[in-house]
Kinemage of the C-alpha trace (Angstrom):
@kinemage 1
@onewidth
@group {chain A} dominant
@subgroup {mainchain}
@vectorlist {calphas} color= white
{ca unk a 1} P 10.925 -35.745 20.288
{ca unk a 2} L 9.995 -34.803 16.716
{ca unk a 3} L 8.941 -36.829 14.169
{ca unk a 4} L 11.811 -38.117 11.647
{ca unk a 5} L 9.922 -36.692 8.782
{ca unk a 6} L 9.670 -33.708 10.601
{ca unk a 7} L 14.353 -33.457 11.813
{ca unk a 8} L 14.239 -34.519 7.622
{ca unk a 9} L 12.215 -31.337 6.343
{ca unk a 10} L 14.332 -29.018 8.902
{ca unk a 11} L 17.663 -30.677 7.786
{ca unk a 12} L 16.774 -29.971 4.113
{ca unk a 13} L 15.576 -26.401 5.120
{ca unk a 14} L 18.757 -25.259 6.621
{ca unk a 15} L 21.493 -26.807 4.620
{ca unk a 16} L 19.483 -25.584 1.372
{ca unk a 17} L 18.341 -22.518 2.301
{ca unk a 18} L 20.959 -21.145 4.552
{ca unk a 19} L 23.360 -21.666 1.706
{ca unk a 20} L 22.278 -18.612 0.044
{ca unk a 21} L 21.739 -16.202 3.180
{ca unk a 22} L 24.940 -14.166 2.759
{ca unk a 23} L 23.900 -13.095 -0.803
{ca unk a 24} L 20.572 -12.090 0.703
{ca unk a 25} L 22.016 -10.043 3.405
{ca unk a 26} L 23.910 -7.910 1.626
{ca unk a 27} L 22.013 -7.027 -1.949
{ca unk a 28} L 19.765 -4.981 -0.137
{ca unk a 29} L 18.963 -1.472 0.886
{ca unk a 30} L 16.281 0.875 1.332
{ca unk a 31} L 15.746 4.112 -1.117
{ca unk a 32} L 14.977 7.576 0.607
{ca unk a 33} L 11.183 6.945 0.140
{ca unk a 34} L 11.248 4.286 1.836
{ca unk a 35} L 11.118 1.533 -0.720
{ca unk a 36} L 13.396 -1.477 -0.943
{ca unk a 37} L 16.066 -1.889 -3.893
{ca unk a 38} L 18.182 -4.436 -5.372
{ca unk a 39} L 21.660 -3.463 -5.810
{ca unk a 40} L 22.993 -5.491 -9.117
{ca unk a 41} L 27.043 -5.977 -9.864
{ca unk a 42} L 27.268 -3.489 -12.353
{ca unk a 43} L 26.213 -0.603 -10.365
{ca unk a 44} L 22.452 -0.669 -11.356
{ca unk a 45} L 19.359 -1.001 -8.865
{ca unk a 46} L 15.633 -1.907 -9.222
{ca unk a 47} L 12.847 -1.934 -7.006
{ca unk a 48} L 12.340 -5.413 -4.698
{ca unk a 49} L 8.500 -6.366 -5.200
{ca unk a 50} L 6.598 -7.012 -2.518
{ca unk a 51} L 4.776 -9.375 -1.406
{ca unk a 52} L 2.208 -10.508 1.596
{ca unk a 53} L 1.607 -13.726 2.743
{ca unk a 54} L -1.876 -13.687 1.054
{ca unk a 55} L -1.482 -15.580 -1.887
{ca unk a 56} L -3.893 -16.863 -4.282
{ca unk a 57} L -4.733 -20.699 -4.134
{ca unk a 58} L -3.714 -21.648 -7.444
{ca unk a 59} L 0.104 -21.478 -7.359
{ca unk a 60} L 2.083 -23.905 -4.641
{ca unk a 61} L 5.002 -21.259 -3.969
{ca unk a 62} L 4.781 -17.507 -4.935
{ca unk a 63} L 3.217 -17.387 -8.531
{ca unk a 64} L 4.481 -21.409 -9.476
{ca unk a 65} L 3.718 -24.513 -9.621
{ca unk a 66} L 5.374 -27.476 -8.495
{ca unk a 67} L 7.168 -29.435 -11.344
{ca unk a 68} L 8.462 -26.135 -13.404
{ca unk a 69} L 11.292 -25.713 -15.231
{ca unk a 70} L 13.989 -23.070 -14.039
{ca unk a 71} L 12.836 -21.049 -16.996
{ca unk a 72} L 9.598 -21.395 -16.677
{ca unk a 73} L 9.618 -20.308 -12.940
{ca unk a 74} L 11.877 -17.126 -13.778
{ca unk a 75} L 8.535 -16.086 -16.086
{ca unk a 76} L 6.381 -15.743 -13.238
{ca unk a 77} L 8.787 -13.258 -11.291
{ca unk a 78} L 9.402 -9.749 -12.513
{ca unk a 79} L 13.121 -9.007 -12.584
{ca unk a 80} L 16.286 -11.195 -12.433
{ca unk a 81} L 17.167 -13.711 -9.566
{ca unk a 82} L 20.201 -12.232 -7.303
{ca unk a 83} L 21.548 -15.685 -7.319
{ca unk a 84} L 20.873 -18.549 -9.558
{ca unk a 85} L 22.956 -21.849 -10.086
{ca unk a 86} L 22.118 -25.391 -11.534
{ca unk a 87} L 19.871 -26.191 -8.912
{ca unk a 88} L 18.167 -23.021 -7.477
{ca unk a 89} L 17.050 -19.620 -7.673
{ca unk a 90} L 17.305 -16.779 -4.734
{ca unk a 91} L 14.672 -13.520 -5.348
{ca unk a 92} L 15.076 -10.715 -3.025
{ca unk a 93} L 11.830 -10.215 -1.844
{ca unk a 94} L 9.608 -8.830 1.024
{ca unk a 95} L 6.968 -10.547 2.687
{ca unk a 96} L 4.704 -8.649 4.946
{ca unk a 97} L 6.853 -5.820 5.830
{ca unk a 98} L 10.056 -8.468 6.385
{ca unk a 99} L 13.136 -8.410 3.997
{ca unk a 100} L 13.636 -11.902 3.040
{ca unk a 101} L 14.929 -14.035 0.059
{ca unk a 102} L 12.833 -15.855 -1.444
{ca unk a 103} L 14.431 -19.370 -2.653
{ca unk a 104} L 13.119 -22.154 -5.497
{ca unk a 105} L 14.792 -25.441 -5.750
{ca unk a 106} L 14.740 -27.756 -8.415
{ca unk a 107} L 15.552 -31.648 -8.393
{ca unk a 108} L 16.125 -33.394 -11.503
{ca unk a 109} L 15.190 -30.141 -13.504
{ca unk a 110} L 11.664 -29.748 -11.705
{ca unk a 111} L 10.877 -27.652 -8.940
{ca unk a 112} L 10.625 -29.267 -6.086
{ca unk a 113} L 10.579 -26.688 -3.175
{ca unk a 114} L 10.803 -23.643 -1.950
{ca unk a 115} L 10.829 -20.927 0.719
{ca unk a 116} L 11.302 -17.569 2.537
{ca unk a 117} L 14.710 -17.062 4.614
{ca unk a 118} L 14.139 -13.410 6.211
{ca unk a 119} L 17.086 -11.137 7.016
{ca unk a 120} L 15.748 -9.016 8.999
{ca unk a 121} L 18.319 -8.873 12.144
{ca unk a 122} L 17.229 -7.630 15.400
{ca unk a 123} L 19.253 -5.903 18.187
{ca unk a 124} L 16.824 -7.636 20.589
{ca unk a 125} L 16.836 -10.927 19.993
{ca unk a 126} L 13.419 -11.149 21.162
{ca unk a 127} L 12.305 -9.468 18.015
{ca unk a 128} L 12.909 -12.789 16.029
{ca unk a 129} L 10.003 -14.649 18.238
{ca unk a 130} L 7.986 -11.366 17.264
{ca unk a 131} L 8.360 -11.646 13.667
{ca unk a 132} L 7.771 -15.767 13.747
{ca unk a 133} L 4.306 -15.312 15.717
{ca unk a 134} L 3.597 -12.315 12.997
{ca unk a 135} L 4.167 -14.325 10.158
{ca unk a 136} L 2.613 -17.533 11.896
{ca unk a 137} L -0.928 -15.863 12.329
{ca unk a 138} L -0.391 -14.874 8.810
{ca unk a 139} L -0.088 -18.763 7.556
{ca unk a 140} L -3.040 -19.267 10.004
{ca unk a 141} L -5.127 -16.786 8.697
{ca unk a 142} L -4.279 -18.477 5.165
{ca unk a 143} L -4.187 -22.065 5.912
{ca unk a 144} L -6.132 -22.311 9.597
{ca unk a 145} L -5.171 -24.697 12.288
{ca unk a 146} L -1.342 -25.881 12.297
{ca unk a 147} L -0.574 -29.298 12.156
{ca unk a 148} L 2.409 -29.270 14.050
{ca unk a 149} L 2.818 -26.308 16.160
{ca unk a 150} L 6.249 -27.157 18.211
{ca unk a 151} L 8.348 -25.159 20.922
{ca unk a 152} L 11.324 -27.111 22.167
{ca unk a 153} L 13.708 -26.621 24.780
{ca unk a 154} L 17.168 -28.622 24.383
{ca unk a 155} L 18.243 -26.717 27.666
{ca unk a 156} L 16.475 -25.467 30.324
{ca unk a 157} L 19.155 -22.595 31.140
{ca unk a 158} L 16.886 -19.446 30.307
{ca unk a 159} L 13.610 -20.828 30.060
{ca unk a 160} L 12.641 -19.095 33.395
{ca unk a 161} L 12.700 -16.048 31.986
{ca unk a 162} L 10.789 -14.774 28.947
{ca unk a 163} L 12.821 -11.984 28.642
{ca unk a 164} L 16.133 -13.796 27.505
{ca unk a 165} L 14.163 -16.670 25.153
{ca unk a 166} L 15.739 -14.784 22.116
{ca unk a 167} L 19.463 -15.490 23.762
{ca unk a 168} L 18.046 -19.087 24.085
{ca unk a 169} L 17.104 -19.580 20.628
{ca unk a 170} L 20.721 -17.955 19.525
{ca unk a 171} L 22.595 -20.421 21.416
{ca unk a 172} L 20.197 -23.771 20.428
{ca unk a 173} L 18.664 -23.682 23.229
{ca unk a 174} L 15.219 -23.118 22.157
{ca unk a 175} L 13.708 -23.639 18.713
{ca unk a 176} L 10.586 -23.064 17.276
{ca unk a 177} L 8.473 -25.138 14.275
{ca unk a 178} L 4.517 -24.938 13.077
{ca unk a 179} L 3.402 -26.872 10.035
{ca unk a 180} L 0.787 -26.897 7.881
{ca unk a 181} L -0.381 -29.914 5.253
{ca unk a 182} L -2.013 -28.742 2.338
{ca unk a 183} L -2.988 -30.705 -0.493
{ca unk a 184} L -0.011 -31.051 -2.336
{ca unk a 185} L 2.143 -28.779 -0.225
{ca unk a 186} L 3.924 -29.282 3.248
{ca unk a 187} L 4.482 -25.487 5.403
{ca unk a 188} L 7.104 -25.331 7.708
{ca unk a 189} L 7.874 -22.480 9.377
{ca unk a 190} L 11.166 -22.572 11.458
{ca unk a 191} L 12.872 -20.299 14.635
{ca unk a 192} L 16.428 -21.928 15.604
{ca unk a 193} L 19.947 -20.442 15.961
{ca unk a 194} L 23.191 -21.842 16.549
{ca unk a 195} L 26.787 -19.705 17.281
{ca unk a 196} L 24.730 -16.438 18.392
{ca unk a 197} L 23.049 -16.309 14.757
{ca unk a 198} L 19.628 -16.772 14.191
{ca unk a 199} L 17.450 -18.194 11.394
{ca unk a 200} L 13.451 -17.642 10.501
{ca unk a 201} L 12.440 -19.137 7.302
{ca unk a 202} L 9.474 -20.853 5.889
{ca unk a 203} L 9.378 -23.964 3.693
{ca unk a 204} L 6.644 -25.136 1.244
{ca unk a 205} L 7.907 -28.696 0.052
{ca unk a 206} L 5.752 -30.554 -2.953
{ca unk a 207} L 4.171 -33.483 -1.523
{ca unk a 208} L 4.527 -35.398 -4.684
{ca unk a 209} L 7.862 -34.231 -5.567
{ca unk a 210} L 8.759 -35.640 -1.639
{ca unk a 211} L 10.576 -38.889 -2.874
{ca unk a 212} L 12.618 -37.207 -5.646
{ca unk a 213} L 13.440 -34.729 -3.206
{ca unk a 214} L 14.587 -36.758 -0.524
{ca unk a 215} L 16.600 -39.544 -2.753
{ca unk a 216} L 18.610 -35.879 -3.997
{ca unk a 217} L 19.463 -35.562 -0.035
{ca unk a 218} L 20.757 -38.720 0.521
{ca unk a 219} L 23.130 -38.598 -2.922
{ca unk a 220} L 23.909 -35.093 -1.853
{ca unk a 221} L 24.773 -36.470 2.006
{ca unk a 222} L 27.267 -39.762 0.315
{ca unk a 223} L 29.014 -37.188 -2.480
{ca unk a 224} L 30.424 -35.532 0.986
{ca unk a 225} L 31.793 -38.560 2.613
C-alpha cells in the first residue's frame, strides 16, 4: 500500500488541480503555423509560451519561488493567467510538446504549490502511459533516480494484457506515481482515471510550506461537512 504522506499529496493533487481542468481544455487552439494560442473572452488571442521540462535550479516551480505573493508570481510569467481566484492561478502552457495548464497555489497568501495538469486527450488510451514515461525520463534526466516510482493495480481485470492498460487506468484500475525529493521541493508525477477520464499531472509541493499546506486541507475537508 502507499505511504499516507504519499494518498495525502495525491488527494491534494486531484481535488486542487482537477478543479481547474475544464478551463484548460477549452482556451486552447493551435494557429495555422503550428503554434499554440490563448483564446481570451473578448475575442482576442496571444501566443501560449512554451516551455520544457529543463528548468534552471534556482526557481522551485516555473520561474518562482516558494513563499510569493500572487502578484509577485504573475511578474515572472509573460501574459495574463486564464483563470485566477483568491487562492490560485491557472497559465496555459506547454511543456515538452504537451498542452497543459500550468497551476500555482497559494495558502495564507504564499505560494505553496504547484503543478502541470496536461490536456492532451488521446484516442488510444495507451497514449497517456506514453506521454507519463516521456515526461518521467524528462524529471529523471533533471532530478536522477525517483524516490518513489509506483505502478498499482486495484484490479487485476486487464493486467494480462498490455494492450488494454490504458482502459485499466480509465476505469481505476491501474494508476501510476514516481516522486522525486529535492531540497525544498517534493515531485509527484501522477497517471490515474476514474469514469473513463483520465488525468496526468505533475506536482512540486514546498517542503517547508508542507504544514501550512496541509492544516488548509483539513479546514478545507470540515467547511464541507
Amino acid at each position: 500500500m502507499l505511504k499516507r504522506s504519499y494518498l495525502f499529496i495525491i488527494a491534494i493533487a486531484f481535488t486542487v488541480l482537477l478543479a481547474v481542468m475544464p478551463a484548460i481544455a477549452e482556451q486552447q487552439a493551435t494557429a495555422e503555423d503550428g503554434r499554440k494560442v490563448l483564446l481570451k473572452d473578448d475575442g482576442t488571442w496571444t501566443y501560449v509560451e512554451e516551455q520544457h521540462v529543463v528548468a534552471t535550479e534556482n526557481p522551485d516551480f516555473r520561474n518562482a519561488s516558494w513563499g510569493m505573493s500572487m502578484q509577485q508570481v504573475m511578474a515572472t510569467e509573460a501574459g495574463e493567467p486564464a483563470s485566477k481566484d483568491g487562492t490560485s492561478l491557472v497559465y496555459l502552457v506547454t511543456v515538452a510538446s504537451l498542452s497543459c495548464g500550468a497551476v500555482y497555489t497559494f495558502v495564507d497568501g504564499k505560494l505553496a504549490y504547484g503543478g502541470y495538469v496536461f490536456s492532451v486527450q488521446h484516442s488510444n488510451r495507451n497514449g497517456y502511459i506514453d506521454d507519463y514515461e516521456k515526461i518521467k525520463g524528462l524529471l529523471s534526466q533533471k532530478y536522477g533516480t525517483p524516490a518513489m516510482d509506483r505502478t498499482v493495480w486495484l484490479n487485476d481485470l486487464y493486467k494480462d494484457d498490455k494492450d488494454d492498460w490504458g482502459m485499466a487506468i480509465a476505469v481505476g484500475h491501474l494508476t501510476y506515481y514516481t516522486s522525486w525529493n529535492l531540497p525544498h521541493t517534493t515531485v509527484l508525477q501522477a497517471l490515474k482515471g476514474d469514469n473513463y477520464e483520465i488525468t496526468h499531472l505533475i506536482r512540486y509541493s514546498s517542503t517547508e510550506l508542507a504544514e501550512a499546506t496541509e492544516a488548509a486541507d483539513r479546514k478545507n475537508n470540515l467547511e464541507g461537512l
